[in-house]
N, C-alpha and C positions, 0 to 999 in steps of 0.2 A: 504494500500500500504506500501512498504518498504521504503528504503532511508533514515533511522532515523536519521544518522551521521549529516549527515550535513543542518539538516534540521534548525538551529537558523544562519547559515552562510545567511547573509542579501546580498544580490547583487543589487549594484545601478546601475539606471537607467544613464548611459551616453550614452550625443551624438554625442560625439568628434569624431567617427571611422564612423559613421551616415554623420555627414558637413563635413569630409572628401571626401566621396561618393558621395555627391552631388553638382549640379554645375547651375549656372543660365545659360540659354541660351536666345537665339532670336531667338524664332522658323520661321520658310517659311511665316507662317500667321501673323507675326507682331504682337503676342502677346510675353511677358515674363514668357517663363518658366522654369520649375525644373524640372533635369534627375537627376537620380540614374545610377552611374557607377556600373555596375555588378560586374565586377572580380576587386579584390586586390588580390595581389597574394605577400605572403611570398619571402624573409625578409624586403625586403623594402615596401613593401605594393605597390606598382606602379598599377596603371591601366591596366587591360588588355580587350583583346577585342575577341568574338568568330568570326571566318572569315565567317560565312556562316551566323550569326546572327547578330550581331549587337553589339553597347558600351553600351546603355539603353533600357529599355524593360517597358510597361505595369505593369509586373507583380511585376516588383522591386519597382515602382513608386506606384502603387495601396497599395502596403504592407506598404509603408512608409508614403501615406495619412491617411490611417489606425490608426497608430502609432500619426500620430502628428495631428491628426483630435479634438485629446484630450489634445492639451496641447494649451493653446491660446497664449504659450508664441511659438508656430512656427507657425502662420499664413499668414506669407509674404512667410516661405517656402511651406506651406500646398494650398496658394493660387497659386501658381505659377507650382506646382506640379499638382493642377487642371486643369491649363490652356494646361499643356504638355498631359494630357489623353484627355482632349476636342478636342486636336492637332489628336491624334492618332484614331480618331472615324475616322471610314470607311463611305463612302456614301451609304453604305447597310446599316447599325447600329451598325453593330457589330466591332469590336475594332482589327485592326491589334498590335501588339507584341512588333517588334524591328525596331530600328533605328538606322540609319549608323552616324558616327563621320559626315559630310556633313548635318544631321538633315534632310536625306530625309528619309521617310519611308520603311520598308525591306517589301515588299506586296505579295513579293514571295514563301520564305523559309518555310515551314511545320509550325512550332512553329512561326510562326508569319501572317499568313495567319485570316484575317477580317472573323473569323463564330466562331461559339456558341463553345465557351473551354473555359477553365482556364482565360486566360486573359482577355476572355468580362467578366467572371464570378466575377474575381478579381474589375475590372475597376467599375462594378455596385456595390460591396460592399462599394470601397472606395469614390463612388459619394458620396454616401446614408449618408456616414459619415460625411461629410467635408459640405453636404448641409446645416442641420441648423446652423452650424457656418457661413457661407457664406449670411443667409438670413438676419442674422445681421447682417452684415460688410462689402459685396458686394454685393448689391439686382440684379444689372445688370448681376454681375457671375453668380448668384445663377439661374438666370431665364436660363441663357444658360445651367446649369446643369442639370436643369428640365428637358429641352425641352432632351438632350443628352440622358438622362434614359428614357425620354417617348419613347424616337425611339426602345433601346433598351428592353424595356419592350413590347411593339409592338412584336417583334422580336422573345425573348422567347416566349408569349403566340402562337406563330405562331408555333413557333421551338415544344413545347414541343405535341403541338395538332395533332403534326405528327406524334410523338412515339407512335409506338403501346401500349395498353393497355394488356397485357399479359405476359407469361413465357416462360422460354424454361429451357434445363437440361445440366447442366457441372459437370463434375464428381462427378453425384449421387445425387446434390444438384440444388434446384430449385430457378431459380430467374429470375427476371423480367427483361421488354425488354423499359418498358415508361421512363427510366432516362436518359440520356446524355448515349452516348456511347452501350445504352441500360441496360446495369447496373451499371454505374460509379455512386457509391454512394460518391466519394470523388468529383467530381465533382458537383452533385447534390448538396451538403450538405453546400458549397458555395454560390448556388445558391439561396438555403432554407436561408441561412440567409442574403443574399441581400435584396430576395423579402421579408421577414420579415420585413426587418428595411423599405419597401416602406409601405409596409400595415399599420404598424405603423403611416406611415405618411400622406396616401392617405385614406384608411380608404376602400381602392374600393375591394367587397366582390368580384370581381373576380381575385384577386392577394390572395387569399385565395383557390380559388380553385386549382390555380398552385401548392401553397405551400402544399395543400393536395395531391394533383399529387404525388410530390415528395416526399412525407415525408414516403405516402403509398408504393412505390418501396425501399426507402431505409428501410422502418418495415420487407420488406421481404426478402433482404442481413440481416438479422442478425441470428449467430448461438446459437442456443437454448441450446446446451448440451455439452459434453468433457473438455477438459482442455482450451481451448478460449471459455467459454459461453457468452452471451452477446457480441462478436465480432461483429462489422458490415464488412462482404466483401467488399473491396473497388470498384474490378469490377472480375465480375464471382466467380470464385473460391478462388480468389486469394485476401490476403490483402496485404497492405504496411500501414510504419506508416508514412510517409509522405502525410499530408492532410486528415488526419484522421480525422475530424472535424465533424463528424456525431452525434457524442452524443450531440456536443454545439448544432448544426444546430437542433437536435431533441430538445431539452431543449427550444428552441426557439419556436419553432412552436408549441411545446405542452403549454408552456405559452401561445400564442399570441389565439391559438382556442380556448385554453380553450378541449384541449385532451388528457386526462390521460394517453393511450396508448403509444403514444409518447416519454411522459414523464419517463415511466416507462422503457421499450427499453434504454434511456440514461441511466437511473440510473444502468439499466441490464450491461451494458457494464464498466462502471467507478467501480461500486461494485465487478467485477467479471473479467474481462477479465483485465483491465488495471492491478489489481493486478498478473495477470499472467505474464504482460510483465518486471513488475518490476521482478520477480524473474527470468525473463530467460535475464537479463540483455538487457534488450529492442531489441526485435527483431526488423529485420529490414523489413522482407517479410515473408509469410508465406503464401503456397496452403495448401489448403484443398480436402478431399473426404468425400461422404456420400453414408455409405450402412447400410441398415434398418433400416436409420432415425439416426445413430451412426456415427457425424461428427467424422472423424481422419486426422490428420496435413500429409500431404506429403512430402512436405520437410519445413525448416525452416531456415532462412540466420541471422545472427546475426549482420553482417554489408552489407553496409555500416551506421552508425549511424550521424543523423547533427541535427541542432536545429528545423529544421520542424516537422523532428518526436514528440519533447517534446512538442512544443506549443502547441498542439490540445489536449493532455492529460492536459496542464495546464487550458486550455480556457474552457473546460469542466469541470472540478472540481470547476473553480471559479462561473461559472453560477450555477450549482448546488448548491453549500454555497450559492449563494443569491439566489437561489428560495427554496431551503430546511431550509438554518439557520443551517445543521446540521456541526457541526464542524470536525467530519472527513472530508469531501472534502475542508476543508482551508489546513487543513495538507496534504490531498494529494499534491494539488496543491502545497505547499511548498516543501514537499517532492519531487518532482519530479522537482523541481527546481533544487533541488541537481547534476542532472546529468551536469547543466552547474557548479559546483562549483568544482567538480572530483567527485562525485559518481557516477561511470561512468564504465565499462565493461576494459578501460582503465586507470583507475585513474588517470585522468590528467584534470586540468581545462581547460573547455573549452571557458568562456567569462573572460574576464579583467574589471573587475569595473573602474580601471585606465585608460583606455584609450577607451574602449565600444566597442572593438573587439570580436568579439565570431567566432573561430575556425572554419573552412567551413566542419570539419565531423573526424569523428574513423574510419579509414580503418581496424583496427585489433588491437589484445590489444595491440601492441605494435609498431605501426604507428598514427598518426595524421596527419590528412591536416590541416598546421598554412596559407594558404592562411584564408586571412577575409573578403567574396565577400557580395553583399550587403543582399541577402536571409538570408543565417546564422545571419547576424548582426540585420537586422531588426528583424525575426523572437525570437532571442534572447530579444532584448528591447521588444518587443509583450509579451511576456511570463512576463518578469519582472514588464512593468502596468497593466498585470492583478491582477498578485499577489501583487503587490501594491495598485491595488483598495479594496482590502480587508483586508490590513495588516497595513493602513495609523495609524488608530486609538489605 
């Protein structure tokens, strides 16, 4: 990969713009919990709120148990942020979204409706996370968290026993119909490393077969040839680099079975494709076509760019260094650091070591969005303890 420049520029981990964002509450159920305020919005950073959605959401809350699931110096906040997703479980299992400034639940609006997306996907990630620290230090949470993942694990294996096992054709190119969405491999690939970290835990050979489920639909999103090789499609024809997390999610699962395939596909992508995104200064979306078997790019958007796009290229490179050793992918993952330092399509920095703001995106080379909502911010510290997990020594 590229980004040499700025690749010994060190960026610390703060979490001043993070305890900003966050607030204790009282939720309806008489438990204490922790919301993540969404939008800060430039120059004074104030709070704001989406009118049809809500002031805190799952998905911001899930990313920032995530985050401080590994640091045992925020456990009162990691624990309490627990108790706000416990809050948010739907009596189906699955996990409504957003919540109004009143702490009542949004049960309505599209993006926050209780079924199988992004947010129960999130929410099972960051149980999974927070659980062994919880089973030493609250055993009474920890059992409520159990029981919350077992519903939705229930749930998924129901959900996913429905997708069809098969394919269909989008311009020229074949892909499968068994993943979320029927091919959301960015979906899936969340999913694959949720039920990972339960197999891990549970040890139950049928949270293996899901994971095979998935892992085998996101092997067949990926492009073999042209200038994206190793690409995985995120759903049809089409990528984005937002939630690109398929090479980790693959890196996961080809560790955890013990399947080289897998394994390989990730390495396909980070070897070959992520080096293409550095040079076209990180796209932002790209459709594809396929005629005889000669994937070609349809069109290609270069913005909008934010910090979700980088994390998934960092959290891939770092798992790769610890399952290969090999030291090009610490560099990557450093390198590609860079785009929050200005190595950037923009050249402008986009997080503050000083105050642990990171920029909510690049509209063009010559605009920036200096709102700092919590996505960006977290998603930024995500990327920095990765690359800290490999760079301490």
């Amino acid at each position: 990969m590229g980004c040499q420049k700025q690749t010994q520029q060190k960026l610390t981990l703060n979490y001043k713009h993070l305890d900003y964002l966050y607030k204790d509450v009282s939720l309806p159920n008489g438990k204490q919990g922790g919301i993540i305020h969404i939008y800060s919005n430039y120059p004074d950073y104030n709070y704001d709120i989406e009118p049809k959605e809500g002031f805190a959401c799952v998905d911001d809350a899930a990313r920032a148990l995530i985050l401080l699931s590994k640091d045992n110096n925020q456990l009162d906040k990691a624990t309490k942020i627990t108790n706000f997703l416990l809050f948010m479980q739907n009596d189906n299992g699955w996990f409504n979204n957003f919540i109004w400034n009143d702490l009542s639940i949004n049960i309505t609006y599209k993006t926050s409706v209780a079924e199988p997306s992004w947010w129960s996907w999130r929410a099972f990630w960051a149980l999974e996370s927070i659980l062994p620290e919880l089973q030493k230090s609250n055993p009474a949470l920890a059992k409520n968290v159990e029981k919350a993942i077992d519903r939705l694990v229930l749930n998924i294996d129901l959900y996913l026993n429905t997708l069809p096992v098969g394919t269909k054709i989008v311009q020229g190119i074949v892909v499968p119909t068994q993943l979320p969405f029927g091919s959301a491999t960015d979906q899936a690939s969340i999913l694959t490393v949720a039920l990972a970290m339960n197999l891990e835990r549970t040890q139950n050979p049928e949270i293996a077969k899901l994971i095979r489920h998935l892992a085998d639909g996101i092997l067949m999103m990926q492009i073999k040839n042209g200038v994206a090789k190793g690409a995985f499609l995120s759903w049809e024809n089409q990528w984005h680099a937002y939630g690109n997390l398929q090479s980790y999610a693959m890196l996961k699962a080809g560790k955890l079975l013990n399947e080289e395939k897998y394994t390989q596909a990730a390495l396909l992508e980070i070897d070959y494709f992520y080096a293409y995104l550095v040079a076209s200064n990180f796209a932002a979306n790209i459709e594809f076509s396929q005629i005889n078997k000669e994937t070609k790019i349809l069109r290609q958007n270069t913005f909008s760019q934010i910090a979700y796009d980088i994390r998934p290229i960092v959290y891939a490179n770092v798992e790769a260094y610890k399952q290969t050793g090999d030291l090009k992918y610490k560099t990557n993952a450093q390198n590609a650091m860079a785009w929050f330092s200005g190595e950037n399509v923009a050249s402008k920095k986009m997080y503050n070591s000083l105050n642990g703001r990171c920029f909510d995106g690049i509209r063009s080379k010559n605009k920036i969005n200096k709102n700092s909502g919590a996505e960006s911010t977290i998603e930024a510290l995500l990327s920095i303890a990765a690359v800290n997990s490999i760079t301490k020594n």
